[in-house]
C-alpha positions as CSV (number, residue, x, y, z in Angstrom):
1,X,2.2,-26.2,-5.0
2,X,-0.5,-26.2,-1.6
3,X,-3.2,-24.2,-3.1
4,X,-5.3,-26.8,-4.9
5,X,-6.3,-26.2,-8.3
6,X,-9.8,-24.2,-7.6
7,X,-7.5,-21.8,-5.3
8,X,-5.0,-20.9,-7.8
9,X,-7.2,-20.1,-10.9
10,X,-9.3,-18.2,-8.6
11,X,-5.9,-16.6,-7.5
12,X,-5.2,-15.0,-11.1
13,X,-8.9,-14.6,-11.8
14,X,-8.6,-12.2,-8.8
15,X,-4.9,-11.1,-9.4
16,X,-6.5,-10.2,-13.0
17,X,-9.2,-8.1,-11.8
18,X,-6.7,-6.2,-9.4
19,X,-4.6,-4.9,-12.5
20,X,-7.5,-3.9,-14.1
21,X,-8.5,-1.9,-11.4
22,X,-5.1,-0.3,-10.5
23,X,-4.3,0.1,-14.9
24,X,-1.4,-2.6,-14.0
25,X,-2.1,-3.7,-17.8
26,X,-0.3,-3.7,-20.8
27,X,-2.9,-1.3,-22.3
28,X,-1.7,1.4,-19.8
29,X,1.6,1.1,-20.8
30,X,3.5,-1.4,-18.5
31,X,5.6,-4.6,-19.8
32,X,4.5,-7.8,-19.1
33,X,7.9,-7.8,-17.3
34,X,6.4,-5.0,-14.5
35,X,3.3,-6.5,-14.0
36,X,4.8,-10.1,-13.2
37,X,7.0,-7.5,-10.8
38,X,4.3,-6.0,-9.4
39,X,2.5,-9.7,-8.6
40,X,6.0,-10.5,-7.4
41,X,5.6,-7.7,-4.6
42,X,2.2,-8.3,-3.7
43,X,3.5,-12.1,-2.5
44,X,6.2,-10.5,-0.9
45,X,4.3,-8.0,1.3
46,X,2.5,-10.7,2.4
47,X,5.2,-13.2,3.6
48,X,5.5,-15.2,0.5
49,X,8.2,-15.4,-2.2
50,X,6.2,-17.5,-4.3
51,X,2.4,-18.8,-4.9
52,X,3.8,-22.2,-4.4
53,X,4.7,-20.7,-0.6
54,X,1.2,-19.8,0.2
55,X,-0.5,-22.4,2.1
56,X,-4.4,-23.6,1.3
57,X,-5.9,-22.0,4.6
58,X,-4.5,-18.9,6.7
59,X,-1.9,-18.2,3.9
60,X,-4.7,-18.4,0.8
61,X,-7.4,-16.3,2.7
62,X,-4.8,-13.4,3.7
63,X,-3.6,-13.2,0.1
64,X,-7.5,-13.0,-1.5
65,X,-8.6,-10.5,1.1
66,X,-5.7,-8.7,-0.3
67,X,-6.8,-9.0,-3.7
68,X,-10.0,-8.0,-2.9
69,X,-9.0,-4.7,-1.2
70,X,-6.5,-3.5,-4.0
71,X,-9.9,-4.2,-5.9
72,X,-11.5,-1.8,-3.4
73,X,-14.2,-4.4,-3.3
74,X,-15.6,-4.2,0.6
75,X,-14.5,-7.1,2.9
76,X,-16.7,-9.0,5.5
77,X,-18.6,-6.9,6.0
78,X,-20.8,-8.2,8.9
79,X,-16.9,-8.6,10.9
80,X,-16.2,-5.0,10.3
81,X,-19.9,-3.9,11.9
82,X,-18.3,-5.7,15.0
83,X,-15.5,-4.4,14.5
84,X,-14.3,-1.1,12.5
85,X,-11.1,-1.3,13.3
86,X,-10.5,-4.0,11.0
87,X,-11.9,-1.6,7.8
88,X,-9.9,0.9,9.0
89,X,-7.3,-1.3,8.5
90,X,-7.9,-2.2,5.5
91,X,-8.4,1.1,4.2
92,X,-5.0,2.3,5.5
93,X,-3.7,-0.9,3.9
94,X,-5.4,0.0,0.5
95,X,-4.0,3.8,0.8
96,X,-0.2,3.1,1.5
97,X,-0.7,0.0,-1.2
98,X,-2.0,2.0,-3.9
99,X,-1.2,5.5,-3.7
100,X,2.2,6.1,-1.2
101,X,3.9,2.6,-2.8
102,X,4.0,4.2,-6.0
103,X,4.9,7.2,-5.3
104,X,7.9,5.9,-3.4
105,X,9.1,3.5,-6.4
106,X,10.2,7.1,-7.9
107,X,12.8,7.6,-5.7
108,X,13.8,4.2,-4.1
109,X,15.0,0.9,-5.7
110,X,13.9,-1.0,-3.0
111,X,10.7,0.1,-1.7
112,X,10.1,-3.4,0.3
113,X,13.1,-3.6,1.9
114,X,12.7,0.5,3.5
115,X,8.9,-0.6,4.3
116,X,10.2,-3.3,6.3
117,X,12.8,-1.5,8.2
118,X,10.5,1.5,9.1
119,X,7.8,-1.5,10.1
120,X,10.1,-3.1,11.8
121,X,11.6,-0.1,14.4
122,X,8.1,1.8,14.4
123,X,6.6,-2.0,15.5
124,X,9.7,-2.5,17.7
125,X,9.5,-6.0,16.2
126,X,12.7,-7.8,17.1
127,X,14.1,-10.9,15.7
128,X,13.4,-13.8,18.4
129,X,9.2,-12.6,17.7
130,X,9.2,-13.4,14.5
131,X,12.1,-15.9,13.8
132,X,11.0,-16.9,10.0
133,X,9.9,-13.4,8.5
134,X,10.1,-9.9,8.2
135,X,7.1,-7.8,9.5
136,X,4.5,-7.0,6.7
137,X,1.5,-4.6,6.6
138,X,-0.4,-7.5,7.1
139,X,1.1,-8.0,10.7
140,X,-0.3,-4.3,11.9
141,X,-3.6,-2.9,13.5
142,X,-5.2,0.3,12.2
143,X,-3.2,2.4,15.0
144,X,0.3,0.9,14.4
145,X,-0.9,1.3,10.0
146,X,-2.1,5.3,10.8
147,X,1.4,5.6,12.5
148,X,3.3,4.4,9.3
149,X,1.0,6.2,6.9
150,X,1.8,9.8,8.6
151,X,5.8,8.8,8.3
152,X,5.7,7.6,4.5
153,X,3.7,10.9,4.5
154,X,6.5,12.9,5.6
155,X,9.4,11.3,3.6
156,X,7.5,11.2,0.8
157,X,7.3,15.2,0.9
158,X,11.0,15.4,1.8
159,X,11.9,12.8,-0.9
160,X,10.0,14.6,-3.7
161,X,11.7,18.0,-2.6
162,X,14.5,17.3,-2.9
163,X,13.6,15.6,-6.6
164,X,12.2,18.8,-6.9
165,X,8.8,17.7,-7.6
166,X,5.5,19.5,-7.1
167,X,2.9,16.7,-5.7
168,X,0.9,16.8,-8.9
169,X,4.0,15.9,-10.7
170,X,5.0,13.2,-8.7
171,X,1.4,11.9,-8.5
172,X,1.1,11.9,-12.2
173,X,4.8,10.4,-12.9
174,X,3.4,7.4,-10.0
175,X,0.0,7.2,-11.8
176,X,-2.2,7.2,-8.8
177,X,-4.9,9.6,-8.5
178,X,-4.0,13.3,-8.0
179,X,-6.9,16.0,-6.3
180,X,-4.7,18.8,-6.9
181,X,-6.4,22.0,-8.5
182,X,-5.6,21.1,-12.0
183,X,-6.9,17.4,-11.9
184,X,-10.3,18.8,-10.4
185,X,-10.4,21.9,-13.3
186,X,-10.5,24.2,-10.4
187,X,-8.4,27.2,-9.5
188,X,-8.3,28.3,-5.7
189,X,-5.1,30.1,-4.5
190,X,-3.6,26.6,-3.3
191,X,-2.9,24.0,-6.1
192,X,-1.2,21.7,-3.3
193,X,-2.8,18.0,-3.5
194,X,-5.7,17.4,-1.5
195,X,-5.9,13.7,0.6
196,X,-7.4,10.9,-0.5
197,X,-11.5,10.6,1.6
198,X,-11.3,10.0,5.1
199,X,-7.1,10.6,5.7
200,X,-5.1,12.9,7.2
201,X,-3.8,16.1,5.1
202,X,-0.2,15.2,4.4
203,X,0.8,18.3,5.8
204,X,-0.2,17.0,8.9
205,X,1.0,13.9,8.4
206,X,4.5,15.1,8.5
207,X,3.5,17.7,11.5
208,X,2.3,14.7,13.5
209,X,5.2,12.4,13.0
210,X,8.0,15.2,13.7
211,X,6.4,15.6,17.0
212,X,6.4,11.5,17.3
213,X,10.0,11.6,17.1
214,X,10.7,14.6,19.1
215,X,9.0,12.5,21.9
């Protein structure tokens, strides 16, 4: 272990808090089994296949900042006045994290493995630039994380037609929050979803990435 003591209580004080806030708990119906699976993950996307593997300075403060936004909980905030890219990042961190993730776990069995691909030719990242791992969210800017959110986007609506799914029933089936007609008790003509605050319609989404590839 490189984290000292302090570190790796605060790590599961943290870790705690995060599946509390995402219902990761054994009161909303997951097995102690998924929830260790889900911690699992959360090392993974960051570069680590253990806690043991996270080291007590870069490694530690990348993996709490992490917590913190799955908590939603606002990050250095003085930085991001300097410099709003870096909450913009985070935000489209937190989105593909906690509400495209799940969704995809519906239809793939390994959702980490097809992150890392479409990071990996979307990124262009090739082996000889980063010789001991495989490119994580972590390793993108807000442009290059708005890029991959618009193509989960658009698999995501291809994937679930196929399922034949209407977005409220795979939102409800991933349990992440759905802003379709129903959830809000409303009744316009449309009962398609409507986007999570301050992203892009998934419509457009796909729209935008179809025209990426055609270029």
């Amino acid at each position: 272990m490189k984290l000292s003591p302090a570190q790796v209580q605060r790590f599961w004080r943290e870790w705690s808090a995060v599946c509390a806030a995402l219902h990761w708990t054994r009161a909303d119906g997951l097995t102690a089994a998924q929830i260790d699976a889900r911690r699992k993950e959360f090392l993974a996307r960051g570069g680590f296949n253990s806690l043991t593997e996270v080291d007590r300075v870069a490694g530690f403060t990348r993996v709490l900042n992490e917590l913190l936004v799955l908590q939603g909980v606002s990050l250095a905030a003085a930085r991001e006045t300097l410099e709003p890219a870096l909450n913009q990042a985070r935000v489209l961190r937190h989105h593909i994290l906690t509400e495209q993730v799940p969704c995809l776990e519906l239809y793939l069995a390994d959702v980490r493995g097809y992150l890392t691909a479409i990071i990996a030719d979307k990124t262009r990242h090739r082996q000889t630039d980063r010789p001991t791992r495989a490119p994580t969210l972590l390793d993108l800017d807000a442009g290059q994380l708005q890029q991959l959110q618009y193509t989960l986007a658009a698999r995501l609506n291809d994937k679930r037609r196929v399922a034949g799914d209407t977005m409220h029933e795979m939102k409800t089936r991933a349990r992440v929050r759905c802003a379709c007609a129903r959830c809000r008790g409303t009744s316009p003509a449309s009962m398609a979803c409507a986007p999570p605050a301050g992203t892009t319609s998934e419509a457009s989404m796909a729209n935008e990435t179809r025209k990426a590839d055609e270029n």
